[in-house]
N, CA, C and O atoms as CSV, one atom per row, in Angstrom:
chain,resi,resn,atom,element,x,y,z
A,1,UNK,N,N,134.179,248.523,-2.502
A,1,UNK,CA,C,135.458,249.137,-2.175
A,1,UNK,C,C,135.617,249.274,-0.655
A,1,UNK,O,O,136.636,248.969,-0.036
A,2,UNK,N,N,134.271,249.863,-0.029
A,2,UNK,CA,C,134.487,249.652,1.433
A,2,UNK,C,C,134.343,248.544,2.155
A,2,UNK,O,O,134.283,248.666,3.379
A,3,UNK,N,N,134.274,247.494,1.672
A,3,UNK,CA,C,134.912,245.911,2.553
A,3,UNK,C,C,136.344,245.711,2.252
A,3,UNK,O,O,136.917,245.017,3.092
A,4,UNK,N,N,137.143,246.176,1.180
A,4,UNK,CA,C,138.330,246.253,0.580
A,4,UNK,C,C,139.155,246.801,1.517
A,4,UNK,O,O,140.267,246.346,1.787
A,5,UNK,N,N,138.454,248.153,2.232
A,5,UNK,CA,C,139.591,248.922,3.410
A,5,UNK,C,C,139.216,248.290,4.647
A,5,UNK,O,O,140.105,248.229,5.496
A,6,UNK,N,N,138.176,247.842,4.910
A,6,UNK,CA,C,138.330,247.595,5.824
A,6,UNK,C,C,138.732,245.542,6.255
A,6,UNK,O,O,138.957,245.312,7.443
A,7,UNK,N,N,138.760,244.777,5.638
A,7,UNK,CA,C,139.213,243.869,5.537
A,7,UNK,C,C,140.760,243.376,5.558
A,7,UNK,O,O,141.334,243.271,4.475
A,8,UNK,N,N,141.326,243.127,6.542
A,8,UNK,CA,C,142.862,243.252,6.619
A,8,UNK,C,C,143.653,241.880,6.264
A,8,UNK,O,O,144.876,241.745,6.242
A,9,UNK,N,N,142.415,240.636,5.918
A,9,UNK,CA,C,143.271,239.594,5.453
A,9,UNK,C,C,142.704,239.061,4.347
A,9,UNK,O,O,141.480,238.945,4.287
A,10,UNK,N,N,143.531,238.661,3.313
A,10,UNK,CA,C,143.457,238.390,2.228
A,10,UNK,C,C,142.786,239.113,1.163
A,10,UNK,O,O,142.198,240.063,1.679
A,11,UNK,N,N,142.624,239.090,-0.007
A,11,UNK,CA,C,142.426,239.919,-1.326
A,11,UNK,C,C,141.358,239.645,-1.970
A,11,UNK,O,O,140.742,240.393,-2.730
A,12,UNK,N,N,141.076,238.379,-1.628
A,12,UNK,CA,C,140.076,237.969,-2.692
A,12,UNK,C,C,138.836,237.712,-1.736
A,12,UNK,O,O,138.627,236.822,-0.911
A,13,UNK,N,N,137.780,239.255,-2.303
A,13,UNK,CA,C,136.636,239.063,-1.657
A,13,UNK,C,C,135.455,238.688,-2.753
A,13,UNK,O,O,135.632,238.954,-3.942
A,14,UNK,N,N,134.656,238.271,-2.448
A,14,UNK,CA,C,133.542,237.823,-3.409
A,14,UNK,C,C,131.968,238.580,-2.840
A,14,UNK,O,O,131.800,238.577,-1.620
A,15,UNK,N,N,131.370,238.918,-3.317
A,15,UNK,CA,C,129.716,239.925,-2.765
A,15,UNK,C,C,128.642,239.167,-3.744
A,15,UNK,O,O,128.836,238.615,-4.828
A,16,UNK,N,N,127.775,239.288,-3.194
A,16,UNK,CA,C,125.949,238.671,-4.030
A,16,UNK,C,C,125.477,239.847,-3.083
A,16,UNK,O,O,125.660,240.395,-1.996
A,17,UNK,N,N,124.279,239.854,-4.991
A,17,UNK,CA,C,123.289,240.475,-4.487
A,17,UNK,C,C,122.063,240.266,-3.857
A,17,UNK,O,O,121.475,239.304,-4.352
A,18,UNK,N,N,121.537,240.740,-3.066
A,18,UNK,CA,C,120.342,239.974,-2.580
A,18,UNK,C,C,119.476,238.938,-2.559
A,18,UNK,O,O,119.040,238.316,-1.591
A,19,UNK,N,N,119.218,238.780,-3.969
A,19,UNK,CA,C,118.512,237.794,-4.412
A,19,UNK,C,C,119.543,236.561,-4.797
A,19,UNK,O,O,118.883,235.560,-5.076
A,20,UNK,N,N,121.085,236.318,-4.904
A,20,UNK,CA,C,121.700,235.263,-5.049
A,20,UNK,C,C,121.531,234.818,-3.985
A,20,UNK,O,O,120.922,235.286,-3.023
A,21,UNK,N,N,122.346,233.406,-4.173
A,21,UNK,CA,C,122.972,232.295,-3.002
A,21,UNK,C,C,123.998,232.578,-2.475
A,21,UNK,O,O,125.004,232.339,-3.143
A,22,UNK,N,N,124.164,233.108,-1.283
A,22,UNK,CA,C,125.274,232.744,-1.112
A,22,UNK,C,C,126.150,231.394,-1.231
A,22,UNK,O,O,127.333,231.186,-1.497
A,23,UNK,N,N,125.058,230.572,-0.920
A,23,UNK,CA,C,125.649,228.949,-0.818
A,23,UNK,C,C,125.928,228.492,-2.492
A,23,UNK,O,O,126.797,227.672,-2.791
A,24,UNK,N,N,125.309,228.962,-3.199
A,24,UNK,CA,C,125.925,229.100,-4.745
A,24,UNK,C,C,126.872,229.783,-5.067
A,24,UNK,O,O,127.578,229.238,-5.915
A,25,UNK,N,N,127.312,231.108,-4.633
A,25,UNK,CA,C,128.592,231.409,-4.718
A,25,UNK,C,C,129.881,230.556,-4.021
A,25,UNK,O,O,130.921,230.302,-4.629
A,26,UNK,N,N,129.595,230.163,-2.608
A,26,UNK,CA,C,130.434,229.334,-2.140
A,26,UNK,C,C,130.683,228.078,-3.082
A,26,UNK,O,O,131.838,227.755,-3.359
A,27,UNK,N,N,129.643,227.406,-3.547
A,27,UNK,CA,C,129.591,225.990,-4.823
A,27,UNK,C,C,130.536,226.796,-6.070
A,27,UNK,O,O,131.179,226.074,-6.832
A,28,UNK,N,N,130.598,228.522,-6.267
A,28,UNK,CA,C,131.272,228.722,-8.041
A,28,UNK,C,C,132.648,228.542,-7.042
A,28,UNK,O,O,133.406,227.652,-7.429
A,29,UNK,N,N,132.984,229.121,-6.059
A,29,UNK,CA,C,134.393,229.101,-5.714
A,29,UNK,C,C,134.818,227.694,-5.769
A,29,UNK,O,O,135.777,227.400,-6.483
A,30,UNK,N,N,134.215,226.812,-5.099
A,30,UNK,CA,C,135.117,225.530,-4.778
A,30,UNK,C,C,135.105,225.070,-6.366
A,30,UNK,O,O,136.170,224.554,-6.704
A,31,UNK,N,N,133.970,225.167,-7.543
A,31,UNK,CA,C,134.259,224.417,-8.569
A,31,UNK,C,C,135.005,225.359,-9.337
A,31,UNK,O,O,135.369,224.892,-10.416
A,32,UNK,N,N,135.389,226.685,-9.096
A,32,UNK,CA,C,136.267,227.929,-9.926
A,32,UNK,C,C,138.084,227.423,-9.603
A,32,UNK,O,O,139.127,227.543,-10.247
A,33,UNK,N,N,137.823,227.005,-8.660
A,33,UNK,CA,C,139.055,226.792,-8.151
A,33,UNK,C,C,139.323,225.167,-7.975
A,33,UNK,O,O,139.940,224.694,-7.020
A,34,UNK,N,N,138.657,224.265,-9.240
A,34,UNK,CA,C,139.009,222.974,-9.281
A,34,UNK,C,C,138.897,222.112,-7.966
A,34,UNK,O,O,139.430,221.002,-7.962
A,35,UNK,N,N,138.206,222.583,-6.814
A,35,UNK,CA,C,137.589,222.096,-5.773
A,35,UNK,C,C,136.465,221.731,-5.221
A,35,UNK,O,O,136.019,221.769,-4.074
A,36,UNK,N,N,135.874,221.175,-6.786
A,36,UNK,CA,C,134.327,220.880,-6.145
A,36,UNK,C,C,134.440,219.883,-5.882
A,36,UNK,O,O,133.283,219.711,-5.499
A,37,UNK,N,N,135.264,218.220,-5.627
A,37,UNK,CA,C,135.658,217.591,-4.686
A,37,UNK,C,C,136.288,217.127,-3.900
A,37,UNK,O,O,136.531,215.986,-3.506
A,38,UNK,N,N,136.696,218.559,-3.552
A,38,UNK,CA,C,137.960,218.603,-2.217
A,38,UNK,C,C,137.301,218.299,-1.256
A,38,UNK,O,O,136.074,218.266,-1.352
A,39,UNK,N,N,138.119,217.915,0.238
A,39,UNK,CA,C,137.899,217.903,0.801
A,39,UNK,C,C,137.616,219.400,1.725
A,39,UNK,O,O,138.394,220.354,1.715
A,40,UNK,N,N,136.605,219.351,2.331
A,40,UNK,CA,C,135.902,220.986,3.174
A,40,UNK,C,C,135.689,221.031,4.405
A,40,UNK,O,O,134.701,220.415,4.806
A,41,UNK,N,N,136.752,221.955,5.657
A,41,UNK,CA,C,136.306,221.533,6.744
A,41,UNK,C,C,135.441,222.466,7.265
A,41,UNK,O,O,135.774,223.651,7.271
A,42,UNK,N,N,134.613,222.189,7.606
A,42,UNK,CA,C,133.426,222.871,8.762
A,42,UNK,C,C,133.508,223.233,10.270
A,42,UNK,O,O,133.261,222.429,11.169
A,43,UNK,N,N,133.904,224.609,10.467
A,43,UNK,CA,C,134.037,224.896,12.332
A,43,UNK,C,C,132.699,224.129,12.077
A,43,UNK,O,O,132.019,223.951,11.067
A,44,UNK,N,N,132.549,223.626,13.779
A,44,UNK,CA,C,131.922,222.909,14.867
A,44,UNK,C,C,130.642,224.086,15.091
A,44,UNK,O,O,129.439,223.844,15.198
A,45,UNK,N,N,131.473,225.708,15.128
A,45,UNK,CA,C,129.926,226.618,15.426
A,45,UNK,C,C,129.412,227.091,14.247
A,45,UNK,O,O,128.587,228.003,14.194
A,46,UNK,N,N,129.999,226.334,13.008
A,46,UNK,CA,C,128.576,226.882,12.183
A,46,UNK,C,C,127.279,226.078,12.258
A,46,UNK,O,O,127.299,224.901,12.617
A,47,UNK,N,N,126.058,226.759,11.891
A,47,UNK,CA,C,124.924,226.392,12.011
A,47,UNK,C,C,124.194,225.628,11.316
A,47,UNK,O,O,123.415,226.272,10.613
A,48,UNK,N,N,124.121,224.643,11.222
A,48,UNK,CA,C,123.753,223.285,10.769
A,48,UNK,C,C,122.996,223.593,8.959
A,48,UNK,O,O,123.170,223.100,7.845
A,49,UNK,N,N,122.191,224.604,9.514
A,49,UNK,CA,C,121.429,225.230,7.605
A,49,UNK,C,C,122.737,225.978,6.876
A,49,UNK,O,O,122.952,225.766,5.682
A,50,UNK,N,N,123.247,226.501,7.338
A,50,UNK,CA,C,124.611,227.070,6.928
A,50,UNK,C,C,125.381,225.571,5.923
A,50,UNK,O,O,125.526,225.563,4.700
A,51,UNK,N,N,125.651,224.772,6.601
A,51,UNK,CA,C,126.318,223.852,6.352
A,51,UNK,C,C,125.427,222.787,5.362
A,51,UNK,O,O,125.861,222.507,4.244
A,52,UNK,N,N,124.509,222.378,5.722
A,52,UNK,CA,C,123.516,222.424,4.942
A,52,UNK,C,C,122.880,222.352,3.400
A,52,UNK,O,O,122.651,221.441,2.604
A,53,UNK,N,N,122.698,223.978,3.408
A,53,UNK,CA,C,122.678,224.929,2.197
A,53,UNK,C,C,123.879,224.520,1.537
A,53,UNK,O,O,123.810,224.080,0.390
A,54,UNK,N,N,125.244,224.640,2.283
A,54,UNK,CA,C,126.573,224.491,1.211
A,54,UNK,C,C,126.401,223.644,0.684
A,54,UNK,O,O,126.045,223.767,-0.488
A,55,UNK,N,N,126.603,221.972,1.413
A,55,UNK,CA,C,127.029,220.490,0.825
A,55,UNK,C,C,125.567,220.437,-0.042
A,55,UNK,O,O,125.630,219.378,-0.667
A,56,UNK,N,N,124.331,221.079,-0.344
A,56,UNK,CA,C,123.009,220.836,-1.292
A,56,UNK,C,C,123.991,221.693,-2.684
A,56,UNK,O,O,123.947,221.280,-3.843
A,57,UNK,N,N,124.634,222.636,-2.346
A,57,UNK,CA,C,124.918,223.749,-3.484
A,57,UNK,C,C,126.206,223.104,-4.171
A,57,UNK,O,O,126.262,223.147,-5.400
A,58,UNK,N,N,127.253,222.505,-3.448
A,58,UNK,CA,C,128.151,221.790,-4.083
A,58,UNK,C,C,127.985,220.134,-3.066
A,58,UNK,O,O,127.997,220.082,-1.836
A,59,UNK,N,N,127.869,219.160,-3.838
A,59,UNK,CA,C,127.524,218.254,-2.765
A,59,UNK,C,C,128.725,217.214,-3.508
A,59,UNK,O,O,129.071,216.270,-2.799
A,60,UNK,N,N,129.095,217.276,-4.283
A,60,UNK,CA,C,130.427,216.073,-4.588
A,60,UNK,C,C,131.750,216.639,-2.867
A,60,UNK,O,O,132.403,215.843,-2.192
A,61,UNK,N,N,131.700,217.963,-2.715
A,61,UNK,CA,C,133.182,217.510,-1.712
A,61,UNK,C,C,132.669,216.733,-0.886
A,61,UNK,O,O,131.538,216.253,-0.812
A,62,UNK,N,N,134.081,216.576,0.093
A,62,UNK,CA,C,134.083,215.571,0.864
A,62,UNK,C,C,134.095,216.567,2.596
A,62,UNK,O,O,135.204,216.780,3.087
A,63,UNK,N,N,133.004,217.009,3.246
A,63,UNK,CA,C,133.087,217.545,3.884
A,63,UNK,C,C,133.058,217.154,5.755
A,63,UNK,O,O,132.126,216.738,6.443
A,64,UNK,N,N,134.369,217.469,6.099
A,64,UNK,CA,C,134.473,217.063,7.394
A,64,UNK,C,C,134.659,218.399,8.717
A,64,UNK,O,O,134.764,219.593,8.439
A,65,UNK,N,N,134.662,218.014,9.683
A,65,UNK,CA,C,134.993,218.663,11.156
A,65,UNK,C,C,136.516,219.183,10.831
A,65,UNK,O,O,137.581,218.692,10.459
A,66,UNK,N,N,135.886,220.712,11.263
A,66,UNK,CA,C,137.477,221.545,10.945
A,66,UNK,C,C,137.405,222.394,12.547
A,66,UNK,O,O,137.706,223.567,12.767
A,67,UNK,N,N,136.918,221.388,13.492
A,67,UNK,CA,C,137.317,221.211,15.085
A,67,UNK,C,C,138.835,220.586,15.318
A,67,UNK,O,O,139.472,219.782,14.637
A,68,UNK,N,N,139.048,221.036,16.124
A,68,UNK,CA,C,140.149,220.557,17.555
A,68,UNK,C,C,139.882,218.851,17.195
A,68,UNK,O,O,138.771,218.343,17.350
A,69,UNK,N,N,140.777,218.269,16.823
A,69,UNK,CA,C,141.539,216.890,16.894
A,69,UNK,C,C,141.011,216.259,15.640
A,69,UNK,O,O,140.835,215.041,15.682
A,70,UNK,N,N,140.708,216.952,14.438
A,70,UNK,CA,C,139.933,216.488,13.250
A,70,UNK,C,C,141.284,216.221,12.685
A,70,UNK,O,O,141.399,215.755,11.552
């Protein structure tokens, strides 16, 4: 409830507990939402295991640079 007040954009928050994935929760959203092979863009400053972890957890999208001139 308290990420709820304090979160000022958008509604739909998602939480794991310790011992989940996050990078598995990110894989139920894109396939919850008929996007497990959408295309996915990636800022430039996330961190390479970040990115990583995701495309191992859902690896059918099609994931590109969600930088300046992509």
């Amino acid at each position: 409830m308290r990420a709820r007040e304090l979160i000022r954009i958008g509604r739909d928050i998602r939480i794991w507990q310790e011992d989940d994935s996050p990078y598995q929760k990110i894989a139920e959203i894109l396939n919850g939402g008929g996007a497990s092979s959408a295309r996915v863009g990636i800022d430039g400053s996330v961190r390479f295991f970040v990115f990583d972890r995701v495309r191992t957890a859902a690896p059918k999208a099609d994931y590109v640079s969600a930088g300046d001139g992509a």
